[in-house]
C-alpha positions, 0 to 999 in steps of 0.5 A, a space after each residue: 668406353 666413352 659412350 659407357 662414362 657418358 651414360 652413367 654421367 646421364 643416369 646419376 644426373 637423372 638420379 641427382 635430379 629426381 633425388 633433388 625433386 624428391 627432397 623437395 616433394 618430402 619438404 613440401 609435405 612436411 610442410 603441408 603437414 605442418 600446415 595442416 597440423 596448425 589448422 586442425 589446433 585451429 579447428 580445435 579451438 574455434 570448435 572449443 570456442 564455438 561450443 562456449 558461445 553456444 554454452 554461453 548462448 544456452 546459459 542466457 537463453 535459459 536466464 531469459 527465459 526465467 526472465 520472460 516467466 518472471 515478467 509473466 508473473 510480474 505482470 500477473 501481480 501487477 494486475 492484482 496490485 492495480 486492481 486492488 488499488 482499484 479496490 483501495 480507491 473505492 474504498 477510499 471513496 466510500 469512506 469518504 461519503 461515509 464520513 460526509 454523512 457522519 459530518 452532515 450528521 453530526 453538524 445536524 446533532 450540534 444544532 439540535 444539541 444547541 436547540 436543546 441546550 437552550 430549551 433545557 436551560 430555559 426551562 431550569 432557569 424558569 424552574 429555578 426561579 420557580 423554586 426560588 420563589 416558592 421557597 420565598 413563599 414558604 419562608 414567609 408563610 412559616 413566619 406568618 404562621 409561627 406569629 399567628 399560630 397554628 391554623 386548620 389547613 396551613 399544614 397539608 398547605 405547606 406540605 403540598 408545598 413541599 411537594 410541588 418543590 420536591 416535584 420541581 427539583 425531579 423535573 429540574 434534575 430530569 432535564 439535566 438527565 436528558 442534557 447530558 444524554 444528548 452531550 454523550 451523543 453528541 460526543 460519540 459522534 464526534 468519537 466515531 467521526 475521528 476514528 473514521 476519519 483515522 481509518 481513511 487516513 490510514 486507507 489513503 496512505 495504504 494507496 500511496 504505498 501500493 502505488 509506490 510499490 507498483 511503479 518500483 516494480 514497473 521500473 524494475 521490469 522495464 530495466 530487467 526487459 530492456 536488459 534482455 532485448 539487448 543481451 537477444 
C-alpha cells in the first residue's frame, strides 16, 4: 500500500513537472510568437520604407535625367548663342570699318566742298564784279547816248551787252547750282554715316544683351548641375 501511494506520489510530481515545462514551452512560444509577430510589422515596414526610397530614388533619377537632357540642350543653345555672338562681333567689326570708310570719306568730301566752296565763291565774287561793272558801263554808255543822240551800232552794242549780263547771271546762277549740289552730298554723307553709326550702336548693344543672357544661362546650369551632383 505504501509502496502503492509512493508511486502515484511519483507519477503526479512527474505529471506536475512535464505539466509545469509545458506552460512554460506554450509561454515561451507565445512569446517568440510575439516576437516573430512585431518583426514581420517591422519587415512590413522597412519594406514600405524601401519601396519609398526606391520610388523616391526613381523619381529623382527620372528628374535628373530631364536634368541632363536640359543641360544637352542648353548647351546646344549656348553653343549657338556663342556662335552668334561670334557672328555679332564680326558684324560689329565690319560696321566698324564701314563706318571708318564713310568717316574717311566723308572728311575727304568736307575738304572738296571747301575747295569748291571757295573756287564758287571766287568765281561769283569776280562775276558779281563783273556784272557790277558792266552795269556801270552801261548806265553810263545810255547816258552818253541819250546826250548825243541815237548813233549807228550803239544798239546791237548795248544788246550784246545785255547779252554778255544775261549770259553771266546763267553762269553765276549754275555755279550756285553745283554748290549747292555738292552741300546735298556732303549732307547725305553725313546722313548715312548717323544712320550707320545708329545700326552699330544698336549691334553693340544686341551683344551686350546676348552676352548677359548667355552667362545667366551659364550660371543657371551650373547651380542646376551642382544641385544634381549633390542629390547623386
Amino acid at each position: 500500500m505504501a509502496s502503492s501511494d509512493q508511486a502515484l506520489q511519483s507519477h503526479n510530481s512527474i505529471v506536475a513537472q512535464l505539466k509545469a515545462q509545458l506552460e512554460s514551452a506554450n509561454s515561451e512560444k507565445d512569446t517568440m510568437a510575439k516576437k516573430l509577430e512585431d518583426k514581420m510589422e517591422e519587415a512590413k515596414k522597412l519594406a514600405e520604407e524601401m519601396k519609398g526610397v526606391q520610388d523616391s530614388v526613381k523619381q529623382q533619377t527620372e528628374q535628373n535625367d530631364k536634368l541632363r537632357a536640359t543641360i544637352m540642350d542648353k548647351d546646344l543653345s549656348l553653343e549657338a548663342a556663342l556662335a552668334d555672338s561670334e557672328q555679332f562681333k564680326a558684324q560689329c567689326a565690319e560696321k566698324d570699318s564701314q563706318i571708318s570708310t564713310m568717316n574717311k570719306d566723308l572728311q575727304t568730301t568736307k575738304a572738296e566742298l571747301a575747295e569748291v566752296t571757295k573756287s564758287l565763291d571766287s568765281k561769283l565774287k569776280s562775276l558779281r564784279e563783273e556784272l557790277e561793272q558792266h552795269s556801270k558801263k552801261s548806265q553810263i554808255e545810255l547816258a552818253e547816248k541819250e546826250e548825243v543822240g541815237h548813233q549807228p551800232g550803239s544798239r546791237d552794242k548795248h544788246l550784246k551787252k545785255e547779252l554778255d549780263k544775261v549770259r553771266a547771271g546763267r553762269m553765276v546762277w549754275g555755279l550756285q547750282e553745283e554748290k549747292l549740289a555738292v552741300e546735298a552730298n556732303c549732307r547725305k554723307l553725313e546722313d548715312e554715316l548717323d544712320l550707320a553709326a545708329q545700326q552699330a550702336r544698336g549691334m553693340a548693344d544686341a551683344h551686350a544683351t546676348a552676352l548677359t543672357n548667355i552667362q545667366l544661362t551659364n550660371r543657371e546650369l551650373q547651380y542646376s548641375l551642382k544641385g544634381a551632383v549633390s542629390v547623386d
